[in-house]
N, C-alpha and C positions, 0 to 999 in steps of 0.2 A: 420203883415208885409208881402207882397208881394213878394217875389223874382223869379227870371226866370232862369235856369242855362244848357246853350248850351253845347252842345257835338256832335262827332261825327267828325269834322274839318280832314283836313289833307292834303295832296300830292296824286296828282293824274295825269295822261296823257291827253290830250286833248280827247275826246270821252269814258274815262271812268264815271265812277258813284259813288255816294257818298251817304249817307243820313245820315241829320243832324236830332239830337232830341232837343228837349228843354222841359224841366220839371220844370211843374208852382208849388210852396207852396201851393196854393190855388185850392180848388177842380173848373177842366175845365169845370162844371155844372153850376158854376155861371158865366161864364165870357163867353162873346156871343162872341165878338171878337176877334183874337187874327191875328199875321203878321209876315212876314218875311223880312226883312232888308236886303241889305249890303251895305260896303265901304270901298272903296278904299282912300289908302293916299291922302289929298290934296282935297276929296271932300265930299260934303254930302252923308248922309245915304241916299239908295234909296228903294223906296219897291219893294220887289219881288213876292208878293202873301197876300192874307189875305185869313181868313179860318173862318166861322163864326157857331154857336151853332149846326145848322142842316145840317151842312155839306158842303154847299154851299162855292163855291172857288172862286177866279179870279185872274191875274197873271200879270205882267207885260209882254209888248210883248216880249222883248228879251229871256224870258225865257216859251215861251206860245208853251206847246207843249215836252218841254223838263222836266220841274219839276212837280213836283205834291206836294202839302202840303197836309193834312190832320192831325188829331188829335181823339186821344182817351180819352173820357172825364173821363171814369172809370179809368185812369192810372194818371190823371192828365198832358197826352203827347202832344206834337204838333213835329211831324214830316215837313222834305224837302228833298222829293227823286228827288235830282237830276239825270239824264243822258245825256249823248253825250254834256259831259261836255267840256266846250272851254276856251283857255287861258284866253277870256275878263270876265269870271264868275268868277276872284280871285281876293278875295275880305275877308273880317271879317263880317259874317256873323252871325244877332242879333234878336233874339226873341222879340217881344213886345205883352204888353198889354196896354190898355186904363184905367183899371181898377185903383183908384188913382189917376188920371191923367197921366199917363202913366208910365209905369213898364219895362225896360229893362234888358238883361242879359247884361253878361260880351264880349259875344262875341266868335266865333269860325273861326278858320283863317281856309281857302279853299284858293290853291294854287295848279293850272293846269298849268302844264307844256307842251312844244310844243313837 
């Protein structure tokens, strides 16, 4: 069985910084892909980033320039270093994988305040 389990979440000012982990069961050597999610009451899960085997990233624009994902496959990690964090980035923010047909965590709430 697969599980995905977010941390890191919290309270923060507008232009501070945050970084979220997520820790897969499963060793990140087999799973090429992995992504970062979030959302807000009222709407769909959006993506924020995907982060694939060899490193290779891309972002969503609102966040392009400000986050950085990456993952440590020996740790079984996927990190989300956000910065110059902004009230419209508070959100529940979710780890996914496609492996299974797609593998979610529970979620970690990020909440920037003005």
């Amino acid at each position: 069985q697969v599980w995905l389990v977010e941390s890191g979440g919290g309270s923060v000012q507008a232009g501070g910084s945050l970084r979220l982990s997520c820790r897969a069961s499963l060793s990140l050597f087999r799973i090429n892909h992995m992504a970062w999610y979030r959302q807000t009451p009222g709407n769909q899960r959006e993506l924020v980033a995907n982060i694939w085997r060899d490193g290779s990233a891309n972002y969503t624009d609102p966040v392009k320039g400000r986050f950085t994902i990456s993952r440590d496959n020996a740790k079984n990690m996927i990190y989300l270093e956000m910065n110059s964090l902004k009230t419209e980035d508070t959100a529940v923010y979710y780890c996914k994988s496609k492996v299974n047909g797609g593998v979610w965590g529970q979620g970690t709430q990020v909440i920037v305040s003005s």
